[in-house]
Structures are given as C-alpha cells and as structure tokens.
C-alpha positions in Angstrom: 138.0 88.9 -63.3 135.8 91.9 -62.2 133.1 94.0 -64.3 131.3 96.9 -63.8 128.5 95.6 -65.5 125.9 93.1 -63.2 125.5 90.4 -65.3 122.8 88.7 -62.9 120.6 92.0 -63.6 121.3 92.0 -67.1 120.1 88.2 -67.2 117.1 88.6 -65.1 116.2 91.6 -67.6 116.5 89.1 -70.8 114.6 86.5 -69.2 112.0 89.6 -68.1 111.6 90.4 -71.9 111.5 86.6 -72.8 108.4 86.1 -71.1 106.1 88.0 -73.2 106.7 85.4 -75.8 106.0 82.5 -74.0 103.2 81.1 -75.8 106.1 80.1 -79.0 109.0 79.6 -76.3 109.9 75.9 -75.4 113.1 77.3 -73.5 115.8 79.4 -74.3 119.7 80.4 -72.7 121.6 83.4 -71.9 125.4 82.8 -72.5 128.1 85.7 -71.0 131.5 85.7 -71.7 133.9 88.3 -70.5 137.3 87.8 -72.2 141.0 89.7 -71.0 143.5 89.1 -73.6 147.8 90.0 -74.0 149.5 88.9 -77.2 153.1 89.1 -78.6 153.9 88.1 -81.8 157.6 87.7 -83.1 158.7 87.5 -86.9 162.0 87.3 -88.4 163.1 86.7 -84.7 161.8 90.2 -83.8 159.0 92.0 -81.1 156.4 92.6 -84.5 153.2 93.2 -82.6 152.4 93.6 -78.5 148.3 93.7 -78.0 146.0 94.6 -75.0 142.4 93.9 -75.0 139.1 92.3 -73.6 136.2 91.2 -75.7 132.5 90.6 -73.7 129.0 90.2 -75.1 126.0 87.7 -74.3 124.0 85.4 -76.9 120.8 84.3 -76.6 119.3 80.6 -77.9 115.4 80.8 -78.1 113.9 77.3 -79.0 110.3 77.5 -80.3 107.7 75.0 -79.3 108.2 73.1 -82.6 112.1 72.8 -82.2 113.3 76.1 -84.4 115.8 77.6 -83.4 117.0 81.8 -83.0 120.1 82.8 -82.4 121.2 86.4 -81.6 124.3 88.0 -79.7 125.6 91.5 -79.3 128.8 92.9 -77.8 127.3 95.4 -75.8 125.8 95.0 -72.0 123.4 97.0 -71.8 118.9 96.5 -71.2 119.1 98.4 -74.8 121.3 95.9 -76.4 119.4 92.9 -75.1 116.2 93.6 -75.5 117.2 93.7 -79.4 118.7 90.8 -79.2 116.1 88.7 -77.5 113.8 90.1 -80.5 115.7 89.6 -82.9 116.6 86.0 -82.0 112.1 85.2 -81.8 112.3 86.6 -84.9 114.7 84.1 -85.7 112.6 81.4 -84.0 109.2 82.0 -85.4 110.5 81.8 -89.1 112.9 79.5 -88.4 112.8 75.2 -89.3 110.8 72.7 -87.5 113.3 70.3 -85.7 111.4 67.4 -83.9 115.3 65.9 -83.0 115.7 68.8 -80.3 114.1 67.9 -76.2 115.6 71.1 -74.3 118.4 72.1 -73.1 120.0 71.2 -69.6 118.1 70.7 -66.1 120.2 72.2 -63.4 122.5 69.9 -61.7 123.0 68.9 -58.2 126.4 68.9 -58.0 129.7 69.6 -60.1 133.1 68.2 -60.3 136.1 69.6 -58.4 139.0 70.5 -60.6 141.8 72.1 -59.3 144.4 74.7 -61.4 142.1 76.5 -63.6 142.7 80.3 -63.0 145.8 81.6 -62.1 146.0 85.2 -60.5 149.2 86.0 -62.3 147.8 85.8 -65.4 145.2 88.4 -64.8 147.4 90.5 -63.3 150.3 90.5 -66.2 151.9 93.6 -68.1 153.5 93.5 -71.5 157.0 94.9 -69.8 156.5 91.4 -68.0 155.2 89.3 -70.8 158.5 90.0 -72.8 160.6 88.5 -70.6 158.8 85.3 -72.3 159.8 86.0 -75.8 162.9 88.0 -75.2 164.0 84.0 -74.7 163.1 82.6 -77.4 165.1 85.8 -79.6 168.1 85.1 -77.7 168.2 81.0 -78.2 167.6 82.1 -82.0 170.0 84.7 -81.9 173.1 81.8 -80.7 172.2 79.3 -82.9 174.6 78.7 -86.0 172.0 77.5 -88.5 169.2 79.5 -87.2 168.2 82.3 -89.6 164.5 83.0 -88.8 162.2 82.5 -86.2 158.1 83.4 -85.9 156.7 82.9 -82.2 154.1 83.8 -80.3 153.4 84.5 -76.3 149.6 85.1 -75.5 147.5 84.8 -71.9 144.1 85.5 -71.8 141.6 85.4 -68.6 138.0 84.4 -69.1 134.7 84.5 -67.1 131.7 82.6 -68.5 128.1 82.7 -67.5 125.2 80.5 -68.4 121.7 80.9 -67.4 118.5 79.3 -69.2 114.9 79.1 -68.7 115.2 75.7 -66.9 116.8 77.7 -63.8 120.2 76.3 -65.2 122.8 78.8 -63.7 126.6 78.5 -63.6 129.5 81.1 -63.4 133.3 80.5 -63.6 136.3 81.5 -64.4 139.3 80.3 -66.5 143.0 81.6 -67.3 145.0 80.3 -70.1 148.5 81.0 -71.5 150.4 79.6 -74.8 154.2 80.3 -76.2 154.8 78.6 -79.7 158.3 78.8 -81.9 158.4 78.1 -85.7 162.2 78.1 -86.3 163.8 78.0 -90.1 167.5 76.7 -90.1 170.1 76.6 -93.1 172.7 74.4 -94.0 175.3 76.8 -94.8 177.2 74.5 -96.7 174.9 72.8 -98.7 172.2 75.7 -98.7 169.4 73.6 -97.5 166.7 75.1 -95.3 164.6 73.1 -93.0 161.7 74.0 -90.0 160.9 73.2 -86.5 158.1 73.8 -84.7 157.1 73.8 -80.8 154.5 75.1 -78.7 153.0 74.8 -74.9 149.9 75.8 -73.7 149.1 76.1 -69.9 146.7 77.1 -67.3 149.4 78.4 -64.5 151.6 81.0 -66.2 155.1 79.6 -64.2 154.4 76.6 -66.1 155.4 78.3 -69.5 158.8 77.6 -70.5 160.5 79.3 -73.2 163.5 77.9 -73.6 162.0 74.2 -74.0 160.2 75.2 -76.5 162.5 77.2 -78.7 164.8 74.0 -77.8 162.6 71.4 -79.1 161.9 73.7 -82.2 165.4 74.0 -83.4 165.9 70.7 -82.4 163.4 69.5 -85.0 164.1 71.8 -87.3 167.9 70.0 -87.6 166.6 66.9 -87.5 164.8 67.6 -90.6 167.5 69.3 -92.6 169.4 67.6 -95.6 166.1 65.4 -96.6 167.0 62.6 -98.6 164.5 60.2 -101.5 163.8 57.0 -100.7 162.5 53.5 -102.8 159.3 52.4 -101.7 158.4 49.7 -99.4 156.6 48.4 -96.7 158.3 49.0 -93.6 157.3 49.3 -89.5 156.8 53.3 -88.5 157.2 54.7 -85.3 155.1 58.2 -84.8 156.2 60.4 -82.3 153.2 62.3 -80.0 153.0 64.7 -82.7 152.4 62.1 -85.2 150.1 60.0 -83.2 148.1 62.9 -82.7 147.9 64.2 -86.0 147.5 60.2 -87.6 145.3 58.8 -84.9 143.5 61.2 -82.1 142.6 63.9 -84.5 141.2 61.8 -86.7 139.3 59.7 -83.9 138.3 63.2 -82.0 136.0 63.9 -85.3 134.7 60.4 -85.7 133.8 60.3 -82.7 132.1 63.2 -82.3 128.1 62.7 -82.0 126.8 64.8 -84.8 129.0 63.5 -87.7 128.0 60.1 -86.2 124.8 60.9 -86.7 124.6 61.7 -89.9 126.8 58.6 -90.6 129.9 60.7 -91.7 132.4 59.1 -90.0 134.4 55.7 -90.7 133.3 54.3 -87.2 129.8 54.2 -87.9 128.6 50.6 -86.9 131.5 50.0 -85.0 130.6 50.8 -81.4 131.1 48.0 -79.0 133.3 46.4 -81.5 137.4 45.9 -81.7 139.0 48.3 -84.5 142.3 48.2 -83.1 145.0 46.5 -81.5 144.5 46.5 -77.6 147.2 49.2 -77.6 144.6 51.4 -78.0 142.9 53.1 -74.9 141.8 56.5 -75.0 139.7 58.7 -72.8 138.8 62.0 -72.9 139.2 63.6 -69.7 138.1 66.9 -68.4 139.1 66.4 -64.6 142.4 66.5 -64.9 144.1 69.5 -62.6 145.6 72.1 -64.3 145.0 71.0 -67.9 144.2 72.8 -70.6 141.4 70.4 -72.1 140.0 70.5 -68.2 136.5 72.5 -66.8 133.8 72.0 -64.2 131.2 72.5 -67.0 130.6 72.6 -71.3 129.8 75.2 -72.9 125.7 74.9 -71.9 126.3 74.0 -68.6 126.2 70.2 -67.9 129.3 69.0 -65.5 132.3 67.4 -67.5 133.2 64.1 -67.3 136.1 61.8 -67.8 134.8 59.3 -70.1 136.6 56.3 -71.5 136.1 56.1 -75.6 138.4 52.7 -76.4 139.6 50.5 -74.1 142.1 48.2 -75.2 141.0 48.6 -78.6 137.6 48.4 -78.0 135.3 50.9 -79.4 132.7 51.4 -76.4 129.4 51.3 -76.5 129.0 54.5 -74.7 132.4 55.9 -76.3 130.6 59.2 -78.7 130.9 62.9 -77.4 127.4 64.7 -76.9 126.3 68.2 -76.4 122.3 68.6 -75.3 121.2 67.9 -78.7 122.6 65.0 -79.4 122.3 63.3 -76.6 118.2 64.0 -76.3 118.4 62.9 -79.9 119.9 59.8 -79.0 117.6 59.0 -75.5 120.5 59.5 -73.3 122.5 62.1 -71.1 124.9 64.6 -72.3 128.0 63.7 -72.2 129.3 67.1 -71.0 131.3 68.0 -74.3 129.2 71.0 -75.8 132.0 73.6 -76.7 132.0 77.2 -78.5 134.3 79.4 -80.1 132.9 82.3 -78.0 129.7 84.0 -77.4 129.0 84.8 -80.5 128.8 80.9 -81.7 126.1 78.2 -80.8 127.4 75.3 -78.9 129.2 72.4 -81.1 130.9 69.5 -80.1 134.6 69.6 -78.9 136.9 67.5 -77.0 138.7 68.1 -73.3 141.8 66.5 -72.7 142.2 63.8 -75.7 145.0 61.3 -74.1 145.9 58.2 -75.4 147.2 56.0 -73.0 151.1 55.1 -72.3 152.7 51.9 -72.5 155.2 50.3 -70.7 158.6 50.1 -72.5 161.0 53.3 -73.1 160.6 54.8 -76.4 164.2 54.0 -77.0 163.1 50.1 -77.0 160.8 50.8 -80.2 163.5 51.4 -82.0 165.6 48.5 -81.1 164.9 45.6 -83.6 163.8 47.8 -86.5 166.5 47.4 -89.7 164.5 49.5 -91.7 161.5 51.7 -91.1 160.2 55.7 -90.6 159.8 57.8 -88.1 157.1 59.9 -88.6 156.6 63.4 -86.9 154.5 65.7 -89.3 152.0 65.2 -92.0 150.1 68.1 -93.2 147.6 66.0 -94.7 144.4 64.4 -93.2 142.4 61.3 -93.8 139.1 60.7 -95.4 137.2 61.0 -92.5 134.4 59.1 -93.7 136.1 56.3 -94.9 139.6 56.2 -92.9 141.5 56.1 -96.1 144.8 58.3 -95.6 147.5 58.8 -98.3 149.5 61.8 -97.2 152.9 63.7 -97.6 155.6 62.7 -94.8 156.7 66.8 -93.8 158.7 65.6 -91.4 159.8 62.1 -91.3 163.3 60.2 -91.1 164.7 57.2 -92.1 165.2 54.3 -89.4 168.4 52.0 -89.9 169.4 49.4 -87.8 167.9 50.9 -84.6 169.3 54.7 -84.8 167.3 57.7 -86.4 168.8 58.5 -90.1 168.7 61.3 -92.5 165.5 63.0 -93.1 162.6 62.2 -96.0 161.9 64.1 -99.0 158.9 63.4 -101.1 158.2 60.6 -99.1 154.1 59.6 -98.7 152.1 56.7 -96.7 149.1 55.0 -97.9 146.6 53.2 -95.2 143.7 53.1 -94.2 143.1 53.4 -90.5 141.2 51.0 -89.1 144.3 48.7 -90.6 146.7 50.9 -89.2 144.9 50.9 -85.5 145.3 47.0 -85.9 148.7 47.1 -87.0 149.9 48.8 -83.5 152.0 46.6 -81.7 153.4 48.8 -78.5 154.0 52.3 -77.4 156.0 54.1 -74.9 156.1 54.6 -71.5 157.1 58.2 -72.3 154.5 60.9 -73.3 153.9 64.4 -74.6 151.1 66.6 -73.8 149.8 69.3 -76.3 147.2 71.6 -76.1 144.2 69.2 -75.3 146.2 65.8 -76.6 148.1 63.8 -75.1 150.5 61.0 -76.4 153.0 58.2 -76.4 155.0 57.0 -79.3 153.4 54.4 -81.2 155.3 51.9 -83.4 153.4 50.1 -86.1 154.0 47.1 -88.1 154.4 46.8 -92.2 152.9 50.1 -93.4 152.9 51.1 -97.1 155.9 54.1 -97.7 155.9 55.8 -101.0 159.0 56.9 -102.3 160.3 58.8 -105.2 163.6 57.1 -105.7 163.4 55.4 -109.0 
C-alpha cells in the first residue's frame, strides 16, 4: 500500500513536539494505520450495498512519570493535526490516575519471526466489477435451491499498513491483506411450513483462497439439517460438538480466561489453576501466530513485540506460562510480553486478543465418534455463553440434533445443556482427526461423555 503522506516525517515531528514535555514523560508511542477497504453486502439474495473506502489516522500513548496515562488520535496526517493530538493526549496524562502497575512499553527487538502469506497483491489491486464475481455465486446456489427462500451474505477485502514507533526507538512497519465471504441462508419446508437457518463463512489472507461455493454449500447444508426440530425428554447423554461447537463451548470461553488482564483481576474460572490438570488430556491448545497464510498470523502485536506460538494446555494441563500478555501485563507480572497486544484500529489503546486459537486434532475420523453412541446430541450452535467467572454454562441448543444408534437424527427444539466446564473439559474422551479452521480458531470434533440435556418433552 502506498501514501502520499511520509509517515516517518510525520513521526519524527510528534516525537519533535513530545520533547518539550519531557520532564512529566516516562515514554510514549506513535501508532499509524492506513486501511483500504471493498465491501458487498447481499439481502434477500440480492447486490444491497457495494462500498469503496480507506480509513488512516495515528494515536498517540503518553505515559507520565507516575504511570497516567493520555490517549489521543486524529484522522488527519498532517504537523497541524498532530501537534493537537500530542497536547491533547499530556493533557490527558498530567490529570490523568497514578498507575504504579505500568514499567514501559517495548525495547526494540533484535530480530522478528518470518511468516510467510500475509499480503496478497491481488487484494490491493481488486475492483467491485471483479469482487462480484464472489457473490454473484452465492445468488445463484440460492437461486437453485428448492427450500431456499432467503439469503444475507457478505464479500469484503481490505489492505492494511501499520506503523509503530515509541520513545524507546521501537520502530516497525508492515503490511497486511485480508478477505472474508459469509452466507446466512433461511430454508422452508414447503410442506410442513417450517423455516430453518444455516450459516457459513471463510476468512483468508490470499484472495484465490476464497471459495464461494463451499461456503454457500455448507450454509444450506446446515440450514437442512436443522429444519423440522423436534422436543426431546431430558437426560444425560454423550455430546459430540462439531468445530463450530467446540469453539463456541470451549476456545471462546478459554480465549477470555486466559486472557492476562481478566486473570488479573481474578475474573476468570481458571484463576489458581495454572500448572494444574482441568481437563482430560484431550486437551492441547496453542495459540499460534506463525502459522503461513493464517488469519490469526503476524510478525508483531499491536505495540510492537514479535509474536509467538505459545502452547496454553498441553494434554490437559493448564501451563504455567499458558496466559496472553500485552506490555502491561506482562511488566505487571515481572515477565516478558507474550506478543498478544491487539487493537480495533488506531483509534483504540492496545487490549489483549488472541492469534490463531487451534485446538489440537486427534486421531480417529470423526465418523468413529459416532459409532457406539445409542443415544446422544450433536451440538453445532449455542447462542448463549458461560459464566465466565465461574464456568457454569446452561444454554439454548440453536442448532443441535438428535444421535440414534450411530446416525445423525432429526433436529432439537427447545432443547438446553447444563455444565459447568471444567467438568465438561474432564469429561472429553476423544476427538477427530478431521478439523475446521475459522477466522482465528481452529478445531476438531470433540465427543464428550454423560452431559446434562434439558428437554421440554413432558
């Protein structure tokens, strides 16, 4: 991505203006970011919207002497523009709260982390005319299908060049591309007048990747598979969870515990549990940023520090070392970042995020989960999440079937769980060698031994 603008001059202005205020100013960051964008959205299986854009501005964090922080940002590169900024965020600083918990923000780094994949050319480079082709695919599929009578989707790509630079003589520049196509499909039962939905979606770096007609596939595809939902009695019964319900029923929820700052204010149900077992030792997951061509990947977080692939569980083990840090954290804490500071954009301070969240596969085919259960649920959807303090879950099955004798059955209506986690994590007894990757997750299916279903079958 080019620019007019030089953001190197820009920077070395900011920091120019910074220095009459030295006498307050522990340290403080410049962060750039130049955004490209193309969107399409489809409703009732129809082009709705087409949109063209880029979005750039810079932010400044100035940390006083006594840890308070200021925070500015503006959307407009210009000396002008920053020199009100970098006021306004002293301003910020000098009236701002003591914090003895923050040390400084990054040193520079000798070295950074190859990863291959990230930017794409073509993606830069793409027209609406072309983008359609995308969408004009997932209209068609719609158009064919019998029980299809709606569809909502969405194509977007989006180029990105960010640019940190602090008063430690931390400096790093790089570019990203990015590129999503979702489906949300409603289908009807003619006959019985039932209605159901499906929904898919990929997200990739490398725009021939993208792949329309998977996705509008797999959307219709679960959207039959839910139709016709039938009540149930309740029991207790083994559950397999698909990748979409292992990542909604087990990384999500892991992703926020294990995030450093709820830790550290002890809101999270693994508090106390590091270096302990909370699951069955089909549990190993890592969060890696190094992977080529993924999503989750980057060379550095969102303050600078080069990404990592750390392991967080390992074979149910809760590791020692297994939290995600940005700067803060970690200096609160006495040890190194872990390389997971992430923002929203320039305009947001740096929080905690994850890379690529992937739980690790097994060794069976997912078909051999199924083989000696008489009677269970196979859970793909639940809207609802679990107490993330205490890891009690009691949730509505969205989209869920009925498991009998081996073979998927008719689909659940009104149809709950109740567990609590860490019992659930202990209750997993294998997974599958096959996996699905989406967004930043990735995951096998699980299957999991005598969980509480809820039914509403009298």
């Amino acid at each position: 991505m080019e620019h007019e603008v030089d953001i190197y001059q820009l920077a070395t202005h900011g920091f120019n203006t910074l220095k009459k205020h030295e006498s307050s100013l522990k340290c403080a960051e410049f962060f750039f970011g130049l955004n490209e964008y193309l969107n399409i959205e489809i409703e009732e299986n129809s082009i709705k919207n087409s949109e063209i854009g880029s979005d750039e501005g810079v932010s400044i964090r100035a940390i006083g002497r006594n840890g308070s922080l200021g925070f500015s940002f503006t959307n407009r590169l210009n000396k002008r523009s920053i020199d009100q900024m970098v006021d306004n965020s002293i301003k910020m600083m000098q009236s701002g709260t003591q914090d003895s918990d923050f040390i400084n923000l990054p040193q520079p780094f000798n070295s950074y982390p190859k990863v291959n994949d990230l930017y794409d050319n073509n993606i830069q480079s793409l027209k609406i005319e072309d983008s359609i082709d995308y969408v004009k695919e997932l209209i068609r599929i719609c158009d064919k299908d019998d029980l299809a009578i709606s569809q909502s989707a969405n194509f977007t790509a989006s180029t990105s060049r960010n640019i940190i630079l602090n008063t430690n003589k931390l400096e790093v520049d790089n570019k990203e591309s990015f590129c999503s196509i979702s489906s949300n499909v409603i289908v009807k039962d003619k006959i019985k007048g039932h209605t159901s939905f499906g929904f898919d979606f990929q997200s990739e770096r490398i725009l021939k990747k993208i792949n329309p007609m998977s996705v509008i596939s797999t959307a219709l595809y679960k959207a039959k598979q839910n139709l016709n939902r039938t009540k149930i009695k309740s029991m207790r019964a083994p559950i397999i969870l698909t990748p979409n319900g292992v990542i909604s029923l087990i990384l999500k929820p892991i992703a926020s515990a294990i995030n450093a700052e709820s830790f550290q204010h002890k809101r999270t149900f693994l508090v106390d549990k590091r270096n302990e077992m909370i699951g069955s030792d089909q549990i190993s997951i890592s969060d890696n940023a190094l992977i080529d061509g993924a999503v989750g990947s980057a060379i550095f977080d969102a303050e600078g520090v080069p990404c990592q692939n750390k392991k967080i569980i390992e074979n149910g083990k809760f590791l020692d070392r297994g939290l995600l840090h940005n700067s803060y954290t970690a200096g609160k804490e006495g040890i190194e970042s872990s390389g997971n500071a992430s923002r929203h954009s320039y305009a947001s301070i740096p929080s905690i995020g994850i890379s690529n969240f992937i739980l690790s596969p097994g060794k069976i085919a997912k078909t051999a989960l199924f083989d000696d259960i008489k009677k269970g649920i196979l859970l793909e959807y639940t809207g609802d999440r679990p107490n993330l303090s205490t890891g009690d879950f009691s949730g509505l099955i969205l989209h869920g079937n009925i498991i009998e004798n081996g073979e998927i059955g008719p689909a659940l209506n009104e149809t709950m769980i109740g567990t609590n986690l860490l019992e659930l994590f202990k209750k997993i007894d294998n997974k599958s060698s096959e996996f699905e990757t989406f967004g930043s997750y990735q995951a096998p299916y699980l299957r999991i031994d005598d969980i509480q279903i809820i039914g509403s079958q009298t």
